[in-house]
ZAGU-436088 format. One record per residue: residue number from 1; x, y, z of N, C-alpha, C in turn. Coordinates in nm, 2 decimals. Layout:
% ZAGU-436088
 pos    n.u    n.v    n.w   ca.u   ca.v   ca.w    c.u    c.v    c.w
 NUM      X      Y      Z      X      Y      Z      X      Y      Z
...
This chain:
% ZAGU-436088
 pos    n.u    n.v    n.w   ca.u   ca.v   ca.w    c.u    c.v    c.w
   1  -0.61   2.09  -2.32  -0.55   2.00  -2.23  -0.65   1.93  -2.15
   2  -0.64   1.79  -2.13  -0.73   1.69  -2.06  -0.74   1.77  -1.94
   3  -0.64   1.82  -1.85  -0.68   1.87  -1.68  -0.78   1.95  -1.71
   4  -0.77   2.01  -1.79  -0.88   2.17  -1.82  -1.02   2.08  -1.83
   5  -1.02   1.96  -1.87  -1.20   1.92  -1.87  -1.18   1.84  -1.76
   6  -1.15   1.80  -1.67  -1.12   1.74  -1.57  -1.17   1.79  -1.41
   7  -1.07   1.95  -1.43  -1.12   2.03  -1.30  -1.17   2.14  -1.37
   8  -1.31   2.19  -1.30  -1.38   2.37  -1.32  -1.27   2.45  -1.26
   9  -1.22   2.48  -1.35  -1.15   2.65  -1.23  -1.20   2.68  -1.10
  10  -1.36   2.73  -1.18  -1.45   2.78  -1.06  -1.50   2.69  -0.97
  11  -1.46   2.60  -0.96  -1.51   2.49  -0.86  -1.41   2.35  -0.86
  12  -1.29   2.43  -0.84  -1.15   2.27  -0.77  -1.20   2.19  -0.73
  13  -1.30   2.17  -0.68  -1.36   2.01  -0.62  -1.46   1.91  -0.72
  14  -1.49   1.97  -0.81  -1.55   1.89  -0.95  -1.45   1.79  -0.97
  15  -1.49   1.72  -1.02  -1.35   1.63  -1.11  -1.51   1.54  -1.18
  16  -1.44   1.53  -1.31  -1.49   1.40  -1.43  -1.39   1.30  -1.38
  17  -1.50   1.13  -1.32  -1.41   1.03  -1.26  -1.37   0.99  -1.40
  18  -1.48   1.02  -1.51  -1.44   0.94  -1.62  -1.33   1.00  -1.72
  19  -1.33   1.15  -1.70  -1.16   1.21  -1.73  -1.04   1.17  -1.72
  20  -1.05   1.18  -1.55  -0.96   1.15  -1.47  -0.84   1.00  -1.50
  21  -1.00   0.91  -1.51  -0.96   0.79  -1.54  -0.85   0.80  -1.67
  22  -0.95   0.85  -1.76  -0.87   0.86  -1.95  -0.71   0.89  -1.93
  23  -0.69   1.02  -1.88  -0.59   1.10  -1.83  -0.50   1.00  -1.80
  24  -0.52   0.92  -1.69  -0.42   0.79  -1.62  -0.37   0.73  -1.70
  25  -0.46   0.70  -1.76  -0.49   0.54  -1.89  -0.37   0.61  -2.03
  26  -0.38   0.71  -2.02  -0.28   0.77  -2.15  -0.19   0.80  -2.09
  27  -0.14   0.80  -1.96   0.00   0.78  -1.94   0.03   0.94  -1.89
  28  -0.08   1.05  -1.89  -0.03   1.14  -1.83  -0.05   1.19  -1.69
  29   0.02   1.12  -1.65   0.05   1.13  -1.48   0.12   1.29  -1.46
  30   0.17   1.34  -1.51   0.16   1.45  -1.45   0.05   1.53  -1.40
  31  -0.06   1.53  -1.55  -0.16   1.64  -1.50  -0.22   1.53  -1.43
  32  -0.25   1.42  -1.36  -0.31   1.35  -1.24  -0.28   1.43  -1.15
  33  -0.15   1.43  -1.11  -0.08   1.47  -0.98  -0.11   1.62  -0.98
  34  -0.13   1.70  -1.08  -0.22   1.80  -1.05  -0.36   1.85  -1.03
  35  -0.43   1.77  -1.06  -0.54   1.76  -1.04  -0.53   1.70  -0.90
  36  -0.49   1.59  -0.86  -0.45   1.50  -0.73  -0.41   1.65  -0.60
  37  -0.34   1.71  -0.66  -0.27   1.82  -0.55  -0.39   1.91  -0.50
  38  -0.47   1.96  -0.62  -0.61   2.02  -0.62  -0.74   2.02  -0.57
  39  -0.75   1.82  -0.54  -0.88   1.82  -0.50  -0.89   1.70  -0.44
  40  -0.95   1.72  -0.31  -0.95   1.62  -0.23  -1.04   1.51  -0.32
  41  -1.18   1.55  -0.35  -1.28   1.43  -0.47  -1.17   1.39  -0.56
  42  -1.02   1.41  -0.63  -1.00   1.37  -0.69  -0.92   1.23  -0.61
  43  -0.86   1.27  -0.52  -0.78   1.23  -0.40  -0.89   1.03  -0.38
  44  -0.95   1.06  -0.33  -1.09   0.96  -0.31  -1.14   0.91  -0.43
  45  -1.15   0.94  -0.54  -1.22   0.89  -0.67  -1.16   0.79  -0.71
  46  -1.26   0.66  -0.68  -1.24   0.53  -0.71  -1.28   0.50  -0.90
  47  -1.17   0.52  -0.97  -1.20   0.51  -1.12  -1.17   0.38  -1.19
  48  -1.20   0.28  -1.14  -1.19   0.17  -1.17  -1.31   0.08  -1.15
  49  -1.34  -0.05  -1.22  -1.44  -0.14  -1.18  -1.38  -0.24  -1.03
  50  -1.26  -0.20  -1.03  -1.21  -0.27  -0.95  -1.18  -0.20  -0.80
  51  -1.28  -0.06  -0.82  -1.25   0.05  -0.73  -1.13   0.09  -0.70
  52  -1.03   0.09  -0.80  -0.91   0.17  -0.81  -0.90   0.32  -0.78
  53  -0.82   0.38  -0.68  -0.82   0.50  -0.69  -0.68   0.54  -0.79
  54  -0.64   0.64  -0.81  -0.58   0.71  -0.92  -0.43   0.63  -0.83
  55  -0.39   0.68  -0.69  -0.29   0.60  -0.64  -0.28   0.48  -0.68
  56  -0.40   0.39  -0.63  -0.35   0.27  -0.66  -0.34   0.20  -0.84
  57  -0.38   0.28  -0.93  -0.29   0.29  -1.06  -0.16   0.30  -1.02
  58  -0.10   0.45  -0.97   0.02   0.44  -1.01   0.12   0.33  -0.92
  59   0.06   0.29  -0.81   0.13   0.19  -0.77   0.15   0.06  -0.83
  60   0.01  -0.02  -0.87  -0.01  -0.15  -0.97   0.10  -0.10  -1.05
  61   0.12   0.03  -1.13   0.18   0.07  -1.28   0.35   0.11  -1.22
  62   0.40   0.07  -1.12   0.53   0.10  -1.11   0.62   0.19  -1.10
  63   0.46   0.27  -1.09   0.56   0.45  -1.15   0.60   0.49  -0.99
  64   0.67   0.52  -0.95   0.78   0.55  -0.79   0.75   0.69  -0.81
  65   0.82   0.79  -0.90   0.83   0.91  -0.87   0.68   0.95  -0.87
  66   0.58   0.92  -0.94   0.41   0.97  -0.97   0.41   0.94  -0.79
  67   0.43   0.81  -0.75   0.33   0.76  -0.62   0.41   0.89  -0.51
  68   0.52   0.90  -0.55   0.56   0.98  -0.43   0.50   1.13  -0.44
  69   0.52   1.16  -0.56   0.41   1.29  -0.58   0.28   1.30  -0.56
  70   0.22   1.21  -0.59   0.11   1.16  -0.51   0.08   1.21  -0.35
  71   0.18   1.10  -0.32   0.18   1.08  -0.13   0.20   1.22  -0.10
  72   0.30   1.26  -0.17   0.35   1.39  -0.11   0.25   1.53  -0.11
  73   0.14   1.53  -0.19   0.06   1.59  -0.22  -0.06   1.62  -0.12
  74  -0.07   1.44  -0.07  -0.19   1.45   0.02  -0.17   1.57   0.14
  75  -0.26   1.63   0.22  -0.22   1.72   0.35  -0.24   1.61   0.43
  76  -0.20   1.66   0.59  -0.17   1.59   0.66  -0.30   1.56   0.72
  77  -0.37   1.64   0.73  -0.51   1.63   0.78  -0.65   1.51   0.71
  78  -0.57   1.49   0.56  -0.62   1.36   0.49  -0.58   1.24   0.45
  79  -0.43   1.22   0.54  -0.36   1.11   0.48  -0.41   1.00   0.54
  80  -0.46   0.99   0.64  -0.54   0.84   0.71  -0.69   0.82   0.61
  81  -0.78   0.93   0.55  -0.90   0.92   0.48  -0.84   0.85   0.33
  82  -0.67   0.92   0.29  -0.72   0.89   0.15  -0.62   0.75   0.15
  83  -0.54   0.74   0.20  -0.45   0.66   0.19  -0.49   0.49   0.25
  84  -0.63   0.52   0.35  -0.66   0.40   0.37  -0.79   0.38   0.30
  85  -0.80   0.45   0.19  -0.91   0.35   0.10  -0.85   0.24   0.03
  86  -0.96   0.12   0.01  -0.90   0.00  -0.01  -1.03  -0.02  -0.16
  87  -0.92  -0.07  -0.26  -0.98  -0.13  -0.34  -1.12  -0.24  -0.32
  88  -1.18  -0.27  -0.42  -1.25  -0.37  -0.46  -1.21  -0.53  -0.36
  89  -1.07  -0.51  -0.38  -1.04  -0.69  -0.32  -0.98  -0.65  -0.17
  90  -0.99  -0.53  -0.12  -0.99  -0.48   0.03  -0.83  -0.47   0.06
  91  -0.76  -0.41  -0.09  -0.63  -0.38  -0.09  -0.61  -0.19  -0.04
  92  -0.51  -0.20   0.01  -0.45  -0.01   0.03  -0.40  -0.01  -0.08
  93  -0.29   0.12  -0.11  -0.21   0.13  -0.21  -0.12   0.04  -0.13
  94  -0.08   0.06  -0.02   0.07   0.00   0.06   0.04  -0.14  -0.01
  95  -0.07  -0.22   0.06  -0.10  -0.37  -0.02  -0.05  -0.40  -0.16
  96  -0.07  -0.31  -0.24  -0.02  -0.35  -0.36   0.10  -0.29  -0.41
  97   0.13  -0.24  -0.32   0.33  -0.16  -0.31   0.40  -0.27  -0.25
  98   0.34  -0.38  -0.16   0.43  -0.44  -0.14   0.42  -0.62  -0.22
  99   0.28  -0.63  -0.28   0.25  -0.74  -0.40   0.35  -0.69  -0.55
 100   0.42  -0.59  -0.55   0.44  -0.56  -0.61   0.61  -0.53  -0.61
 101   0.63  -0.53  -0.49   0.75  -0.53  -0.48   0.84  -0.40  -0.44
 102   0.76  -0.30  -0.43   0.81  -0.23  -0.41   0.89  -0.12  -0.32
 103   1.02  -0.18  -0.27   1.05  -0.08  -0.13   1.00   0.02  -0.13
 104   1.07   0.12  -0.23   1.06   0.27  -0.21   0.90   0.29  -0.18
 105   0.81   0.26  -0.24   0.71   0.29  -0.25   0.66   0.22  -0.12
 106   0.67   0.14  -0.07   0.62   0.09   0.04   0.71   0.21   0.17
 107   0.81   0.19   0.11   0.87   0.37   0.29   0.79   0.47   0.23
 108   0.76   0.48   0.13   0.66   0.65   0.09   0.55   0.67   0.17
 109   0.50   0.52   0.12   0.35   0.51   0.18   0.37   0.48   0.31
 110   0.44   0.41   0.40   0.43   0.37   0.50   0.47   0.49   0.63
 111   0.55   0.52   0.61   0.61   0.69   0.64   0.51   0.78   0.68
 112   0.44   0.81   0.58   0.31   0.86   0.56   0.17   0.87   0.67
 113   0.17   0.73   0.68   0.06   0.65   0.71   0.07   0.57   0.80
 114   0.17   0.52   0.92   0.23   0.40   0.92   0.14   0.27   0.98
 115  -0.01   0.31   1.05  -0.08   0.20   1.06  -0.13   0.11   0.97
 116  -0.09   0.16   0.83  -0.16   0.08   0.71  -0.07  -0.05   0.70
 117   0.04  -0.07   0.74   0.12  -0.17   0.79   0.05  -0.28   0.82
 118  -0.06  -0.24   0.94  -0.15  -0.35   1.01  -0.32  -0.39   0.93
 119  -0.34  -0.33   0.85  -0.45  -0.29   0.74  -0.44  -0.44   0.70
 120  -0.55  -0.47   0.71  -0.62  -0.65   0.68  -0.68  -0.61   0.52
 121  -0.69  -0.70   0.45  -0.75  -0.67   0.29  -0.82  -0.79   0.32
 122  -0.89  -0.82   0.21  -1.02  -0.93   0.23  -0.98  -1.09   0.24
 123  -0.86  -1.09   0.24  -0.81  -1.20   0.25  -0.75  -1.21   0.41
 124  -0.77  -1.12   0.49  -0.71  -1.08   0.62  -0.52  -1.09   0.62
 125  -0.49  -1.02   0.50  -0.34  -1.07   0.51  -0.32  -0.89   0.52
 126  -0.24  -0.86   0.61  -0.15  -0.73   0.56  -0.04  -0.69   0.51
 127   0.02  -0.59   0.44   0.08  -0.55   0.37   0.21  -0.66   0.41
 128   0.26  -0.63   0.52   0.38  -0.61   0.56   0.32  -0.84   0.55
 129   0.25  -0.92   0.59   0.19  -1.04   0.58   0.26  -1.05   0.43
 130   0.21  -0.97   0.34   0.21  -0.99   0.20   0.37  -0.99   0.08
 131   0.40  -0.92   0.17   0.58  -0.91   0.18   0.63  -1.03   0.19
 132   0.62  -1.12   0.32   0.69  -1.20   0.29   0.63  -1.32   0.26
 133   0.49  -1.31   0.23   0.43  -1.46   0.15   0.48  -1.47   0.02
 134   0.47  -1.34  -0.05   0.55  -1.32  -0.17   0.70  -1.31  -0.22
 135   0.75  -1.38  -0.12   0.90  -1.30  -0.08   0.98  -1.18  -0.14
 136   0.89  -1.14  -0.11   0.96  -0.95  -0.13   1.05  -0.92  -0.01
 137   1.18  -0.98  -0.03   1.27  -0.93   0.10   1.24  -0.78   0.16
 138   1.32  -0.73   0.05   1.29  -0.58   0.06   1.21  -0.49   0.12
 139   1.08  -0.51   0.06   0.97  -0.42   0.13   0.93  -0.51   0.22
 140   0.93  -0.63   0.24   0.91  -0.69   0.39   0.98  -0.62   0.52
 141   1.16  -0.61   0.49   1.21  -0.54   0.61   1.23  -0.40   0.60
 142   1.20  -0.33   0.47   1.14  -0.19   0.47   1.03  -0.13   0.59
 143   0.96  -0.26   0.55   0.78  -0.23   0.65   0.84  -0.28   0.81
 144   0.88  -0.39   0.82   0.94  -0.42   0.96   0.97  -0.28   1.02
 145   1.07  -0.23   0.97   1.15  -0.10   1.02   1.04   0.01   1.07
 146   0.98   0.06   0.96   0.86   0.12   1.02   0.79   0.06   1.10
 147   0.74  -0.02   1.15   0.65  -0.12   1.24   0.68  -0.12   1.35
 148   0.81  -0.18   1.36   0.88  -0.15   1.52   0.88  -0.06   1.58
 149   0.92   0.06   1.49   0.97   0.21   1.57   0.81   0.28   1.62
 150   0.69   0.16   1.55   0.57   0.22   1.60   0.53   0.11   1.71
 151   0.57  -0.02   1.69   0.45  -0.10   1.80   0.55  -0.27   1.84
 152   0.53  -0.25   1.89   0.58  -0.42   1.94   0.44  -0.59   1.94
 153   0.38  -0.52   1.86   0.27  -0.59   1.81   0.30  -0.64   1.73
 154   0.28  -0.80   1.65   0.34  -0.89   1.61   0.22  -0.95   1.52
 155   0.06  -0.88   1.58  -0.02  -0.95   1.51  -0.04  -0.92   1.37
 156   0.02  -0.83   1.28   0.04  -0.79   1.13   0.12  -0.92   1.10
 157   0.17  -1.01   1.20   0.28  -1.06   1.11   0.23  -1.23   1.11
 158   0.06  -1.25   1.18   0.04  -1.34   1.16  -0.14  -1.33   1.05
 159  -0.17  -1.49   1.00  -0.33  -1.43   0.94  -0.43  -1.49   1.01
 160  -0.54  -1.49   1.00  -0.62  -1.51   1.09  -0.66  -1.63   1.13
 161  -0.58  -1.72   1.01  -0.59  -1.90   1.03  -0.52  -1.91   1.14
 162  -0.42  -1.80   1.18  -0.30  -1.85   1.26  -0.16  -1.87   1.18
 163  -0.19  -1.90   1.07  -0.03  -1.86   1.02   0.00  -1.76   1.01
 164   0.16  -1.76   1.03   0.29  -1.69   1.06   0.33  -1.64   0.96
 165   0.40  -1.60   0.95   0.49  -1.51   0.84   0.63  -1.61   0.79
 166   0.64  -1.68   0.90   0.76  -1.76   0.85   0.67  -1.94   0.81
 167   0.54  -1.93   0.84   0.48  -2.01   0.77   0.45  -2.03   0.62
 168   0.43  -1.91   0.59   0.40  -1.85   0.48   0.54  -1.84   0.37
 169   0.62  -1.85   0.46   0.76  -1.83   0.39   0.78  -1.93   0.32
 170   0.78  -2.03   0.43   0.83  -2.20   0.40   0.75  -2.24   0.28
 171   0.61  -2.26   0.30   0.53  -2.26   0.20   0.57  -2.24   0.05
 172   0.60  -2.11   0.06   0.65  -2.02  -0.11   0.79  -2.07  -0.09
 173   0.81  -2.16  -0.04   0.97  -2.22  -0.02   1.08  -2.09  -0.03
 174   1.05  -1.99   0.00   1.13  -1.87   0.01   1.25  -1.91   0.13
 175   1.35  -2.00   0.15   1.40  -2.03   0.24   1.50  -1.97   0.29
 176   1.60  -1.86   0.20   1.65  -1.78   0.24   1.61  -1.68   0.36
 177   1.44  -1.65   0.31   1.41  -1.57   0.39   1.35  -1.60   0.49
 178   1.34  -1.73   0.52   1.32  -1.78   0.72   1.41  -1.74   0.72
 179   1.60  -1.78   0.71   1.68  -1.72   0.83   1.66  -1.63   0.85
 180   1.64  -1.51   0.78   1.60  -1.36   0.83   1.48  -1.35   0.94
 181   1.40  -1.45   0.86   1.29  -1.40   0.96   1.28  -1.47   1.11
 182   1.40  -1.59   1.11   1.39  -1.67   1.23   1.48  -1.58   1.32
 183   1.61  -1.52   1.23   1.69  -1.41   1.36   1.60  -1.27   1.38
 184   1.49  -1.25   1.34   1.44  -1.12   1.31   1.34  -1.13   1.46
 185   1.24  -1.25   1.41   1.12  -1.31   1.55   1.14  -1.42   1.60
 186   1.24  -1.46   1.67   1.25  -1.57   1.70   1.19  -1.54   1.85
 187   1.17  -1.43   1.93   1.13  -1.36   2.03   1.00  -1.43   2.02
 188   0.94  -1.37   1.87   0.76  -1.37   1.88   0.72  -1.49   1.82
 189   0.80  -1.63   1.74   0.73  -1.72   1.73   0.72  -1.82   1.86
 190   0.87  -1.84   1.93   0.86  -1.85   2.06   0.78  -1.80   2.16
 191   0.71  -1.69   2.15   0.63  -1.65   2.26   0.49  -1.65   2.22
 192   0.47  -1.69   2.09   0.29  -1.74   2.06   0.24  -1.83   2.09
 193   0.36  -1.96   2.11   0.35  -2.11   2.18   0.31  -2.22   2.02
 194   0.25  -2.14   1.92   0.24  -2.27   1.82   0.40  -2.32   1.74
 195   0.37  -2.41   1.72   0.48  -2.46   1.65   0.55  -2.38   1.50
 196   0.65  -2.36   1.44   0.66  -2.30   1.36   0.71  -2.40   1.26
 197   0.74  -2.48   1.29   0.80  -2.59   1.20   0.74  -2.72   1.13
């Protein structure tokens, strides 16, 4: 069995990154999530050129029930260490749960974690930013929900040029989704003073 060369019995904190990786790559996410459950090094182990950790596989790869087994696995005492490592292009897992589209996975992760919400990637856009440039309704007002019940802070929802989130909307001509987001912030584009239109 691949986990058996993966973790030493006698030493749970070993992991082969280059196992690990194979393991993923063949599609067997279960023994990941056991090995994942097992060892914090495996938790951390960026196995990609693109510094992929084993999460942000199964997020890119769509798989919902892996990522929640995943998340659910981490202890509570390492979910800010492992969950805010960021890829190669300065993405979380959340970042590419929500380029990706994906509610559930963005309440797993966000639930979890919920500052990663505000988490800048190298483009300074955050998750919840990335939501609606891409118009991901969904996990846009997935992430909103979480956000609120934590902060009345508004600056995840702009980028560092100064655009807005309903700038970003118009743009990707997502036009549906300004009304939402005009009845949603019409508080916080009004009270930043730049123009939205």
């Amino acid at each position: 069995m691949a986990s058996e060369k993966v973790m030493n019995e006698e030493k749970p904190e070993e992991v082969d990154h280059d196992q690990l990786f194979e393991i993923a790559m063949k599609g067997h996410w279960d023994e990941v999530v056991e090995v994942y459950k097992k060892s914090s090094k495996a938790r951390m182990a960026k196995l990609t050129k693109s510094e992929d950790t084993a999460l942000h596989l199964a997020v890119s790869d769509g798989l919902t029930d892996i990522v929640v087994k995943l998340v659910d696995s981490i202890p509570a005492n390492e979910a800010s260490k492992i969950l805010e490592i960021k890829n190669g292009g300065g993405n979380t897992p959340l970042h590419i749960a929500a380029i990706v589209g994906n509610e559930d996975m963005c309440v797993c992760i966000a639930l979890k974690q919920s500052n990663l919400i505000i988490a800048r990637n190298a483009e300074s856009k955050t998750p919840l930013f990335l939501a609606a440039h891409l118009g991901k309704q969904g996990p846009f007002l997935c992430l909103h929900e979480v956000w609120k019940k934590e902060s009345v802070d508004y600056t995840p929802c702009r980028k560092s040029n100064g655009d807005t989130i309903l700038h970003t909307a118009i743009d990707g001509e997502y036009f549906s989704k300004c009304c939402i987001l005009l009845q949603i912030f019409f508080f916080f584009f009004w009270w930043w003073g730049r123009p939205v239109f």
